[in-house]
C-alpha positions in Angstrom: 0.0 0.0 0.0 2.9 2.2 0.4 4.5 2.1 -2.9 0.6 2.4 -4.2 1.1 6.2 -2.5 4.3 6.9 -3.0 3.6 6.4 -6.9 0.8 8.2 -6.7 2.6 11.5 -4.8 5.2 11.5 -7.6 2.2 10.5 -10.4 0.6 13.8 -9.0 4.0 16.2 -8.6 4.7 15.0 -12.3 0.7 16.0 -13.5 1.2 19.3 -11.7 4.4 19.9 -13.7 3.3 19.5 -17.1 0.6 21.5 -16.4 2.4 24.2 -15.2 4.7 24.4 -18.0 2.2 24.1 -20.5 0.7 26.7 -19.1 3.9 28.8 -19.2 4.7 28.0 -22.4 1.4 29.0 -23.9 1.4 32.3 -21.9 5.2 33.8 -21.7 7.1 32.1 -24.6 4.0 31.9 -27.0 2.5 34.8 -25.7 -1.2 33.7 -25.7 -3.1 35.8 -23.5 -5.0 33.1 -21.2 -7.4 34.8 -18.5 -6.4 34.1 -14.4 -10.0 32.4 -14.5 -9.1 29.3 -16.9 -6.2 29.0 -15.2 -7.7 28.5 -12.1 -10.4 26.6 -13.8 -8.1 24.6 -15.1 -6.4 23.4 -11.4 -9.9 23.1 -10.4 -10.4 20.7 -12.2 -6.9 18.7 -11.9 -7.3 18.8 -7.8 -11.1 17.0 -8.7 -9.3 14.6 -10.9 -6.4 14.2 -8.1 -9.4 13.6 -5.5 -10.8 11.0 -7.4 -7.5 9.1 -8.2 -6.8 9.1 -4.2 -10.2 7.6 -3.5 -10.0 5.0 -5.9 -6.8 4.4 -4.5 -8.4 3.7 -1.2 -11.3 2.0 -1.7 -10.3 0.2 -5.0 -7.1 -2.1 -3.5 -4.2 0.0 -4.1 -4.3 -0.7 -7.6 -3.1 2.8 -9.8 -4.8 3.4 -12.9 -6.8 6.3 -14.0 -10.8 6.5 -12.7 -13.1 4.2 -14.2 -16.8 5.9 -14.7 -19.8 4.0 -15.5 -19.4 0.5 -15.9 -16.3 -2.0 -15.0 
């Protein structure tokens, strides 16, 4: 169960990372004006994603694959 979280802690730091520089490349180096509010949108959405990874983690086993929705 411990390696299940440790994986998922660096699965998470890596998401956070390529988000983040996508998101700097696409406003400082391409210069494409995005608005604070998708951004933040945009993390929003990521932390929900993050939320439901963890709580499959949990409750599924330890297995770590991305959430299933609707049927197995």
């Amino acid at each position: 169960m411990i390696e299940s979280v440790i994986m998922f802690l660096i699965y998470v730091c890596l998401l956070a990372i390529v988000i983040y520089a996508v998101v700097y490349v696409l406003r400082d180096v391409i210069g494409l004006p995005i608005p604070a509010k998708i951004i933040q949108i945009l993390w929003v959405i990521v932390a929900l994603l993050v939320l439901l990874w963890l709580v499959q983690l949990i409750l599924g086993g330890g297995g770590l694959s991305l959430p299933r929705f609707g049927r197995p």
